[in-house]
C-alpha positions in Angstrom: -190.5 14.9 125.6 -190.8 17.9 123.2 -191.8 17.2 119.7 -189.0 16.7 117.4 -188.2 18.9 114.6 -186.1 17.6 111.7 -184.9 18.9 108.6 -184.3 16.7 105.7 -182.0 17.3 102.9 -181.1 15.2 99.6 -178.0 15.3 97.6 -176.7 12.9 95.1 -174.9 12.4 92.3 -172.8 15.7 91.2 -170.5 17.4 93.8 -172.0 20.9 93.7 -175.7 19.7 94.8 -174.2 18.3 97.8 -172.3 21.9 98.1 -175.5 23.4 97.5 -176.9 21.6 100.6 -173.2 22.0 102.8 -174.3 25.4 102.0 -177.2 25.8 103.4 -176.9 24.0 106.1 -174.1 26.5 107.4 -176.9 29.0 106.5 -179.1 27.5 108.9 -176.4 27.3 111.6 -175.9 31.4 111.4 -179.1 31.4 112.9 -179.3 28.7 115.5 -176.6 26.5 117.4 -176.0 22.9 115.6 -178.1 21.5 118.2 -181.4 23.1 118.1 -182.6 21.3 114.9 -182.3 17.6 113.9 -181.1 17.8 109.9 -181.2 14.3 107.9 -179.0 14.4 105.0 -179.8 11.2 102.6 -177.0 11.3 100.4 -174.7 9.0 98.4 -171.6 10.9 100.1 -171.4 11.8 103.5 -168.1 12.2 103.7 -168.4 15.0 101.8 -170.2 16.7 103.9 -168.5 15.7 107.4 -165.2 17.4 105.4 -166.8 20.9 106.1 -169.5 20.0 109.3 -167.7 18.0 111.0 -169.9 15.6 113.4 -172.6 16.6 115.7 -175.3 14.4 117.1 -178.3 16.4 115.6 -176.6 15.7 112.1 -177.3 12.4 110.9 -176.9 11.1 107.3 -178.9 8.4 105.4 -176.8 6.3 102.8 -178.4 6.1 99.0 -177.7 3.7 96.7 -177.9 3.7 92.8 -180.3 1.0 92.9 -182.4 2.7 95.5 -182.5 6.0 93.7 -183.5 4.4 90.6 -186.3 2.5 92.4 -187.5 5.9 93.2 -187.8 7.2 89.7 -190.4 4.6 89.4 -192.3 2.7 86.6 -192.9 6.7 85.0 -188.6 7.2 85.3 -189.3 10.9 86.5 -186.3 11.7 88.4 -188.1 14.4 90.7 -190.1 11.3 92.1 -187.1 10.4 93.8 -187.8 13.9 96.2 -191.3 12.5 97.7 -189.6 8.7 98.1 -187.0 10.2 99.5 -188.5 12.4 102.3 -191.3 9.6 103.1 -188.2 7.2 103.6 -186.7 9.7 105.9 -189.9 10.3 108.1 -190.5 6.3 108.4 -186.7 5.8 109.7 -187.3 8.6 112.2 -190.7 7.8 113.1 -189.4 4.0 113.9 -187.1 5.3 116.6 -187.9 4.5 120.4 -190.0 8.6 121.6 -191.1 9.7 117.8 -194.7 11.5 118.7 -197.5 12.1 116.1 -196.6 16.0 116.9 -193.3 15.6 115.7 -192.2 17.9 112.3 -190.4 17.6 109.5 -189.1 20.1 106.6 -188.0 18.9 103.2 -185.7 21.4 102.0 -184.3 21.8 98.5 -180.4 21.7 98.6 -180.6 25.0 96.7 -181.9 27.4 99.8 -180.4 29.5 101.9 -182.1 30.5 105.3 -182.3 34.2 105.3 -183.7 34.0 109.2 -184.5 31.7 112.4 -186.6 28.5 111.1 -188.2 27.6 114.6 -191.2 29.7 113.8 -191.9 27.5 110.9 -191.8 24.8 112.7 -194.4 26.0 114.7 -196.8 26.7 112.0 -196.4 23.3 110.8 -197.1 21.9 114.1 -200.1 23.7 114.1 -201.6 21.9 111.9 -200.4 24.2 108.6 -198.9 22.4 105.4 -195.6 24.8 104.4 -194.5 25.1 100.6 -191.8 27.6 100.2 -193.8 29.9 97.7 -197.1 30.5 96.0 -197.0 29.8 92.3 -200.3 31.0 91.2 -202.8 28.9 89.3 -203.0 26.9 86.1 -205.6 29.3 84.7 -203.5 32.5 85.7 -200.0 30.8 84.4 -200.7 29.4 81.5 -199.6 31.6 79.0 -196.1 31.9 80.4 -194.0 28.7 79.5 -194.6 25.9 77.1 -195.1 23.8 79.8 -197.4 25.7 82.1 -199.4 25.6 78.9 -199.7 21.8 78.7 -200.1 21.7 82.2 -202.9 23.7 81.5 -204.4 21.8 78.4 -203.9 18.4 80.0 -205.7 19.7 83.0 -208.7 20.5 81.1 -208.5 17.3 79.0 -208.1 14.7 81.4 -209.2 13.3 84.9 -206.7 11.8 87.0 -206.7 9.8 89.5 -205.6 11.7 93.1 -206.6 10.7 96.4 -208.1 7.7 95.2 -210.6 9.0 93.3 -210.8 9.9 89.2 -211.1 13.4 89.3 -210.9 16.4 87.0 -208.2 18.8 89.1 -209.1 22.9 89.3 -207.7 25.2 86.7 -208.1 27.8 89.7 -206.1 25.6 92.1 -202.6 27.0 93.7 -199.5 25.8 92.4 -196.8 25.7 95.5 -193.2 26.0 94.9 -191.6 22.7 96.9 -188.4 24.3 97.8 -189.4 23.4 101.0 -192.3 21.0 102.3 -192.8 21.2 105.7 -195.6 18.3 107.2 -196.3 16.7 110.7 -195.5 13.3 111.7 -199.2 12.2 111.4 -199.4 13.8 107.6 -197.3 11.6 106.2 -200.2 10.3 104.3 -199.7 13.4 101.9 -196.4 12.2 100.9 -198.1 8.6 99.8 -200.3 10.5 97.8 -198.2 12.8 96.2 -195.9 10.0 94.8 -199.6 7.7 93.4 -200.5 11.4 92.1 -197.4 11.5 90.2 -197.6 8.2 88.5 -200.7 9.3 87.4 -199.5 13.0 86.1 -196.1 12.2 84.4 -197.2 10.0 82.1 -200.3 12.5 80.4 -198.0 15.7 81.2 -194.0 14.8 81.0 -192.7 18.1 82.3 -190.0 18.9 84.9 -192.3 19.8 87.7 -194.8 17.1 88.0 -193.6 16.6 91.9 -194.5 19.8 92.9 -198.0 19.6 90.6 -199.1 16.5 92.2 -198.4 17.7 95.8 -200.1 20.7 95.3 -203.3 18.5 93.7 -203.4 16.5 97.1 -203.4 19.6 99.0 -206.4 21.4 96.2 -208.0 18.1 96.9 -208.0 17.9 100.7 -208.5 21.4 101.2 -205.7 21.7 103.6 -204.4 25.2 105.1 -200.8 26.0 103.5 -198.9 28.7 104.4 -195.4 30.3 102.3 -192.0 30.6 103.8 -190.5 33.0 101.5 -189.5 35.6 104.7 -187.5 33.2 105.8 -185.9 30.7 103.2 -184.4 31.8 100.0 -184.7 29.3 97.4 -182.7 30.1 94.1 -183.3 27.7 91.7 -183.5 30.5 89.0 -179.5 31.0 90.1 -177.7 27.6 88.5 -174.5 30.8 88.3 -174.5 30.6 91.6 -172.8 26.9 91.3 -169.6 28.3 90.2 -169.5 31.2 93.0 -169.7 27.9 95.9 -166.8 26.1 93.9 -164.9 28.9 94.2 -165.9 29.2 98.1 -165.1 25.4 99.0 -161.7 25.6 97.1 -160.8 28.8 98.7 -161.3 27.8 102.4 -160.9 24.3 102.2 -159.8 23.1 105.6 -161.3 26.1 107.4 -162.9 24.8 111.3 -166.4 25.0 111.3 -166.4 28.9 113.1 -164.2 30.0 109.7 -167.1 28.6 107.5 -169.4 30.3 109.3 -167.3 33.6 109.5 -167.0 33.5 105.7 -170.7 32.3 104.9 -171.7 36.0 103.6 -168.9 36.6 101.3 -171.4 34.6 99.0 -174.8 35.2 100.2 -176.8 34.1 97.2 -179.3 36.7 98.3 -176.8 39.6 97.9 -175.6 37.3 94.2 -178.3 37.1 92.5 -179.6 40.5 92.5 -177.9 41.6 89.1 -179.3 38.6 87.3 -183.0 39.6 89.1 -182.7 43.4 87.7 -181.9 41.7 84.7 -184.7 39.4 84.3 -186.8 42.2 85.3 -186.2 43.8 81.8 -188.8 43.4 79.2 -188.3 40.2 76.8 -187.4 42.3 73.7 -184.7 44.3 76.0 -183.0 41.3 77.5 -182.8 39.7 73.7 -181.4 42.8 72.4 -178.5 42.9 75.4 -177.8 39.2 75.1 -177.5 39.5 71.2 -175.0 43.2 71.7 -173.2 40.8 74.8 -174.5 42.5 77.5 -175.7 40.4 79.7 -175.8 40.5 83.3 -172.8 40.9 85.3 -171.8 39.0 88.5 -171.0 40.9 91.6 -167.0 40.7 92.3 -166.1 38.2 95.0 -164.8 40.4 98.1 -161.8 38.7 97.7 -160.8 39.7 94.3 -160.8 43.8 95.5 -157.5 45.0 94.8 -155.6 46.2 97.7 
């Protein structure tokens, strides 16, 4: 038997995260046949998604409750603690079926991604041994002066010990924060994912900001010295994009109904890759300039939809 590759996704509550994920999922099927890779969607609603995917073997969904998703916020209530639950939850169901293989591997992936290229590569480098994060972040030391709340991190860093990995220990200003977009481990790492959650109910309640999940994973990996490797070249993750919300609406509503080959045929009229370019050159400004256009009301304008071109 091969090792198994799986891809997880999560999507609850509003509609458009779960289009975000229907999304990306077609994304992933531009490059390989619905087949190739394993894809575990837990979600509250999968007949949403069977709407536009239809049913395939290799697609597989895993109902959430209310009560089970609040369980995951845990005692700290940080709703990004539901992500590590979530994905741990998913590798124990899979790894409880009859031929699941310590060499098996699985990808977490953010429902706000789009593959820009073939994933089986990645898969590879996982199952070689190599944690993947979708993108370095820098450090705590290097960051700190750009948000509020990189500056905390940084402050409560230097003013606390924690306890990770089952030890009290003061965490490196110097170690690399990883964007979790994606979080690709193998079967017999699951440990991290145990860690990353008792890392988190140690953070969140010294340092309550948004991205604790991703703080405490990275911690683990500082703390066990693991080899991690990016994934930018081949998954675009555009959580800066939120505008891009409103371009998917528009793409459900339009070809509602469509077979599975229109959805694929259609997939680049809204490539969030070619989208988010003018907000990009926009945020490239300086500060002062971007203040000054938002303040005159220029900011950035959205590409046209190919469908709007006047004949």
């Amino acid at each position: 038997e091969p090792p198994l590759n799986t891809l997880i996704y999560m999507a609850h509550g509003a509609d458009c995260y779960r289009d975000e994920a229907i999304y990306s999922i077609l994304s992933l099927w531009r490059h390989h046949a619905p087949d190739v890779v394993c894809i575990l969607v837990a979600t509250d609603d999968p007949a949403h998604f069977q709407r536009v995917l239809g049913q395939h073997d290799t697609l597989r969904y895993l109902p959430l409750t209310p009560a089970q998703l609040q369980a995951w916020r845990g005692s700290v209530d940080y709703l990004h603690r539901i992500k590590s639950c979530a994905m741990l939850h998913a590798m124990q169901t899979v790894l409880q079926e009859p031929g699941a293989a310590p060499g098996d591997t699985f990808m977490f992936v953010d429902s706000d991604t789009s593959f820009m290229a073939p994933v089986l590569p990645v898969f590879e480098r996982i199952r070689a041994g190599t944690v993947v994060l979708h993108a370095s972040e820098g450090t705590p030391e290097a960051t700190h002066h750009e948000t509020r709340s990189k500056h905390r991190l940084y402050q409560a860093i230097q003013a606390h010990r924690f306890q990770v990995c089952g030890a009290e220990r003061q965490l490196r200003t110097g170690m690399t924060l990883w964007n979790s977009g994606i979080i690709g481990i193998r079967a017999d790492q699951i440990d991290l994912l145990e860690q990353t959650i008792a890392a988190i109910d140690a953070i969140y309640p010294v340092v309550q900001i948004n991205t604790v999940e991703q703080i405490a994973l990275s911690a683990v990996l500082d703390v066990r010295s693991l080899p991690v490797a990016d994934c930018e070249d081949v998954v675009l993750h555009y959580h800066v994009f939120k505008e891009f919300r409103a371009d998917l609406a528009q793409f459900f509503a339009r070809y509602a109904g469509s077979s599975l080959a229109q959805w694929l045929a259609h997939w680049p009229e809204v490539d969030p890759a070619q989208r988010i370019l003018p907000k990009l050159a926009f945020n490239a400004r300086p500060k002062w300039q971007r203040q000054w256009l938002k303040l005159i009301g220029r900011r950035w304008a959205p590409l046209p939809y190919p469908w709007a071109s006047p004949h």
